[in-house]
C-alpha positions in Angstrom: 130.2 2.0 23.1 128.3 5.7 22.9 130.6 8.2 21.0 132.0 10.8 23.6 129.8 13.8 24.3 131.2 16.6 22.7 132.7 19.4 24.8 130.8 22.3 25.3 131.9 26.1 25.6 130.7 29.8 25.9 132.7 32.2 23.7 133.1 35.5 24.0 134.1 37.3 20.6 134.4 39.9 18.0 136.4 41.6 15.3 138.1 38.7 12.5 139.8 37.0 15.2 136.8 36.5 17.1 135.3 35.2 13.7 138.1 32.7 12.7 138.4 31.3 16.0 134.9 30.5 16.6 135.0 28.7 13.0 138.0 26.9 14.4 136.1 25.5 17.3 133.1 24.6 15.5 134.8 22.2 13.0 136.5 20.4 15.7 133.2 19.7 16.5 133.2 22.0 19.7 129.0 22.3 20.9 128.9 26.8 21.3 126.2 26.9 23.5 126.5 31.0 23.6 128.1 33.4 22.1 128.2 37.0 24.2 129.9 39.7 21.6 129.2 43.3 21.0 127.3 45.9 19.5 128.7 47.6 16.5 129.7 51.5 17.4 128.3 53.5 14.9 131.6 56.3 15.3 134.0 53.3 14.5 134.6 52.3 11.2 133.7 49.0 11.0 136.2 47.2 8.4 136.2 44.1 10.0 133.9 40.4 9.8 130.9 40.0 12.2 130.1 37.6 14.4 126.8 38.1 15.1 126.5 37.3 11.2 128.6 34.3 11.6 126.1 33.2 14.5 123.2 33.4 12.7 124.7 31.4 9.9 125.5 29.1 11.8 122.1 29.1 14.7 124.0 30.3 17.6 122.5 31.9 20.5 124.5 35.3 20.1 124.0 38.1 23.1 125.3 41.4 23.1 125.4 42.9 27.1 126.2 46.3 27.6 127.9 44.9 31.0 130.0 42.0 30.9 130.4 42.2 34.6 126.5 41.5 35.5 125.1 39.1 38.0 123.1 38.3 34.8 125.2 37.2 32.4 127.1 35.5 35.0 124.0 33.4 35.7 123.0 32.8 32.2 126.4 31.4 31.8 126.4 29.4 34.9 123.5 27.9 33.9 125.0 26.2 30.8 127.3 24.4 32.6 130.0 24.9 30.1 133.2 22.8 29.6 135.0 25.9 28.4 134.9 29.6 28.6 136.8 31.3 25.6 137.7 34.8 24.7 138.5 35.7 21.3 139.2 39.5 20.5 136.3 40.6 23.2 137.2 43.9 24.3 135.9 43.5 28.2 137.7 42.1 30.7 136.2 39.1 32.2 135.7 39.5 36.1 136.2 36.9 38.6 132.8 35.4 39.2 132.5 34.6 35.2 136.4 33.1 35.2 135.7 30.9 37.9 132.6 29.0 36.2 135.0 26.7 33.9 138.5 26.6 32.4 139.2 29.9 30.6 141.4 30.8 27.5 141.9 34.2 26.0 143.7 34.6 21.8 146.0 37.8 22.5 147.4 39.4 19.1 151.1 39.8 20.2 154.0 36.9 21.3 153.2 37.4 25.3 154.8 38.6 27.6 155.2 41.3 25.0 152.8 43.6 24.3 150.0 42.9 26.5 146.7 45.2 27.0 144.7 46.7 24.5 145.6 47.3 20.5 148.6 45.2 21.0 149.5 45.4 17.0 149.3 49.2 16.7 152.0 49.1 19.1 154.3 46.4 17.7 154.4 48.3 14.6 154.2 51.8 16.8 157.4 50.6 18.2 159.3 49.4 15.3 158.9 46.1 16.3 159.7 43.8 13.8 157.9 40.3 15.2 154.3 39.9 16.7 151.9 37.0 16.6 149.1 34.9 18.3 149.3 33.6 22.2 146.7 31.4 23.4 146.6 31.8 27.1 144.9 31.0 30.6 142.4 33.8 31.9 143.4 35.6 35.0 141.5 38.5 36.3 145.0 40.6 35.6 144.7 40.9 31.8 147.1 38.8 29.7 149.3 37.3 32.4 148.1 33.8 32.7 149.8 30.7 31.6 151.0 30.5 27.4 149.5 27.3 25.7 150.2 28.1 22.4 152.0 30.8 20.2 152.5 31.6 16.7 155.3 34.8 15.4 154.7 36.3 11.8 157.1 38.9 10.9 156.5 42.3 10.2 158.2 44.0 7.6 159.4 47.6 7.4 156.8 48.7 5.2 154.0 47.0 6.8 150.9 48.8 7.9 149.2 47.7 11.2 146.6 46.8 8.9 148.5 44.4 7.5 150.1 42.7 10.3 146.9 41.7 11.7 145.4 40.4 8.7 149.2 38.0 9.7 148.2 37.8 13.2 144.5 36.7 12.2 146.0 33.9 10.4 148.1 33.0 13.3 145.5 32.9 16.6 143.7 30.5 13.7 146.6 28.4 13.1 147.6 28.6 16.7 144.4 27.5 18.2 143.9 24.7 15.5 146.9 23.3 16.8 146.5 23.6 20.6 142.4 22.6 20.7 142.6 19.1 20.2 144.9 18.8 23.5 142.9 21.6 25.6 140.3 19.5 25.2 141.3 16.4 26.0 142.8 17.9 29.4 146.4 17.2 28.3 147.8 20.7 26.8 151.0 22.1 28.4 151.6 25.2 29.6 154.4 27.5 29.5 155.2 30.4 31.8 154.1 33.7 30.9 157.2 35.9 32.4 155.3 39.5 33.2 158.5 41.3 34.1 159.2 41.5 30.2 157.3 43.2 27.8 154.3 45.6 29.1 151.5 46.8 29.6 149.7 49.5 26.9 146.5 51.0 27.0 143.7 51.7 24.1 144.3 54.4 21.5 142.5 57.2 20.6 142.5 58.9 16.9 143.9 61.9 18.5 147.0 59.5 19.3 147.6 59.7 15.8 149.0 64.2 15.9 151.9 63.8 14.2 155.3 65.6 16.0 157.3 66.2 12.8 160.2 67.0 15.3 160.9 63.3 15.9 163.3 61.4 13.5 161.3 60.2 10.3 161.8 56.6 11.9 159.4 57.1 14.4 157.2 59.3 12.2 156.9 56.8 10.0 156.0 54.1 12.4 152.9 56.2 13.5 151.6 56.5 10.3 152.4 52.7 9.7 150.3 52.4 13.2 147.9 54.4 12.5 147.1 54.1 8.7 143.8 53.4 7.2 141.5 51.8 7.6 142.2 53.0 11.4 142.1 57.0 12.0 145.5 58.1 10.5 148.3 60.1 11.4 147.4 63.7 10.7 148.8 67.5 11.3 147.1 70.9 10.9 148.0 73.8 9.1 145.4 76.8 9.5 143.1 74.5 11.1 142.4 72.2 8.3 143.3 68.4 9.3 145.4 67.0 6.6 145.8 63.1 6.8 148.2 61.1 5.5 146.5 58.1 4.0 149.8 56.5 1.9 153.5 57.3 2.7 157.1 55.5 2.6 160.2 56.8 4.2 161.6 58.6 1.4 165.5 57.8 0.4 166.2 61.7 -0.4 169.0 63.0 1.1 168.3 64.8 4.2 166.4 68.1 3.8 167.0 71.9 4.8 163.3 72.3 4.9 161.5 73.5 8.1 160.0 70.3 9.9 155.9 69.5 8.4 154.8 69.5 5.5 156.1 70.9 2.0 155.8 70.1 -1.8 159.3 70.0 -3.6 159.2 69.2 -7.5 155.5 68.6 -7.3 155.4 66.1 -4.7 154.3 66.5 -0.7 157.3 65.4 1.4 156.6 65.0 5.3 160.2 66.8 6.4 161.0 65.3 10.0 163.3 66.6 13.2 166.1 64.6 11.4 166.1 66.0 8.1 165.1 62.6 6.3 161.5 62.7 4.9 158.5 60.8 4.4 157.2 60.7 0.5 153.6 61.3 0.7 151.4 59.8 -2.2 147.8 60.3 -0.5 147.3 63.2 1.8 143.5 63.9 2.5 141.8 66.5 4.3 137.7 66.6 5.3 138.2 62.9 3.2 138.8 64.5 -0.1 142.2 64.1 -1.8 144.4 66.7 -1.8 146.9 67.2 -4.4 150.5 68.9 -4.3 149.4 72.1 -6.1 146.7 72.2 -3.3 148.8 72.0 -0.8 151.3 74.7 -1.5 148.6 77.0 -2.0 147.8 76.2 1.8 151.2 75.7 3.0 151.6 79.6 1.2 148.3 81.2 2.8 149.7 79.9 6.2 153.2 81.5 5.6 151.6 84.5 4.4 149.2 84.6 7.7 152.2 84.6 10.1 
């Protein structure tokens, strides 16, 4: 008796989770006839793995459409007939006409219902949250409201930076889709309900989204920064129009300060001093990318007192 044919998809894909998953389907022996992904933007900084790399290691056709919505990329797909169509970290919605050419599956980086939309890991750790993971779901045209398959929840600790958590939640769309393939493609994966009156939705972030308020409590101060850190943006503040960023910080155990909320240099060291009094211990503060030091900074912090 011939061997089964394998089953064929179209992926669409990009960033590390869009890397790791593809690697996932191709050694469960999944045939990739296409992969559509995108074009590297010059303004972002681009820490992440490629998949247009991993395509041409591997002798994928690999597209990158400006439109993800055409009538021509709709046909080329068509045309492939493909068993599967999955989404992996693509960062454009896919519209009706596409969804409807075969069973579709989108890896979302948060435990849905929670979190759903864009940069869902900048705001689990944005929001203090202190769980987040994988969720393999069904494509609707409503983003991230079909039908769970699979999950997998990594914790995220109080120090964590959103960096961090998604090298966790990388780990976890692998691990999650490892474990739910074999029965997606054998037609006998369950499916569990994907309740949209929790959680919500958020939209993509901007670096300006990083302005720190130094009036909030240090909690949420610190969370932004955690959010924000590098190798994204950074939370940052001004002082005489310079742009100071804060590249490392912990929530200092000091007792709570007298200081005027921003930043100030006590004993040598920059403190971030918060609506609450409690502060955040600064141990790299850049502005214009160069390091700025504590001496530095007082001198600034004493030119912009002096200005008033």
């Amino acid at each position: 008796m011939a061997a089964p044919l394998a089953k064929t998809a179209v992926v669409f894909a990009y960033h590390n989770v869009g890397v790791r998953c593809l690697k996932v389907l191709l050694a469960a022996g999944v045939d990739v006839k296409l992969v559509v992904t995108h074009e590297d933007n010059p303004a972002e900084t681009i820490w992440f793995e490629s998949v247009v790399a991993l395509c041409r290691e591997e002798g994928i056709a690999c597209i990158t459409p400006a439109d993800a919505a055409s009538a021509e990329l709709q046909a080329q797909v068509a045309a492939l007939r493909p068993d599967f169509l999955f989404s992996f970290y693509y960062r454009n919605m896919l519209p009706a006409p596409l969804l409807a050419v075969a069973p579709a599956f989108n890896m979302h980086g948060s435990l849905l219902p929670q979190f759903r939309g864009r940069a869902p890991v900048n705001w689990a750790v944005l929001h203090g949250a202190t769980e987040t993971g994988a969720t393999l779901h069904e494509m609707t045209v409503k983003p991230d409201a079909g039908a769970i398959v699979a999950q997998t929840a990594v914790p995220i600790l109080p120090d964590d930076s959103a960096f961090e958590v998604f090298g966790k939640v990388t780990v976890a769309a692998e691990q999650t889709l490892w474990r739910a393939l074999p029965a997606l493609l054998d037609g006998t994966a369950g499916r569990l309900p994907n309740d949209l009156r929790q959680g919500g939705y958020f939209g993509g972030r901007k670096p300006e989204d990083g302005r720190i308020d130094w009036s909030l409590p240090a909690q949420q101060v610190y969370n932004l920064h955690r959010a924000v850190a590098p190798p994204y943006p950074g939370a940052f503040t001004e002082i005489n129009g310079v742009v100071y960023i804060i590249e490392r910080a912990r929530l200092s155990r000091l007792a709570p300060s007298s200081l005027p909320a921003g930043l100030s240099v006590v004993d040598n060291r920059i403190f971030g001093v918060c609506g609450d009094g409690r502060m955040l211990a600064i141990s790299a503060l850049t502005a214009d990318g160069v390091p700025v030091s504590a001496p530095q900074l007082q001198s600034a912090l004493a030119a912009s007192a002096s200005a008033r």
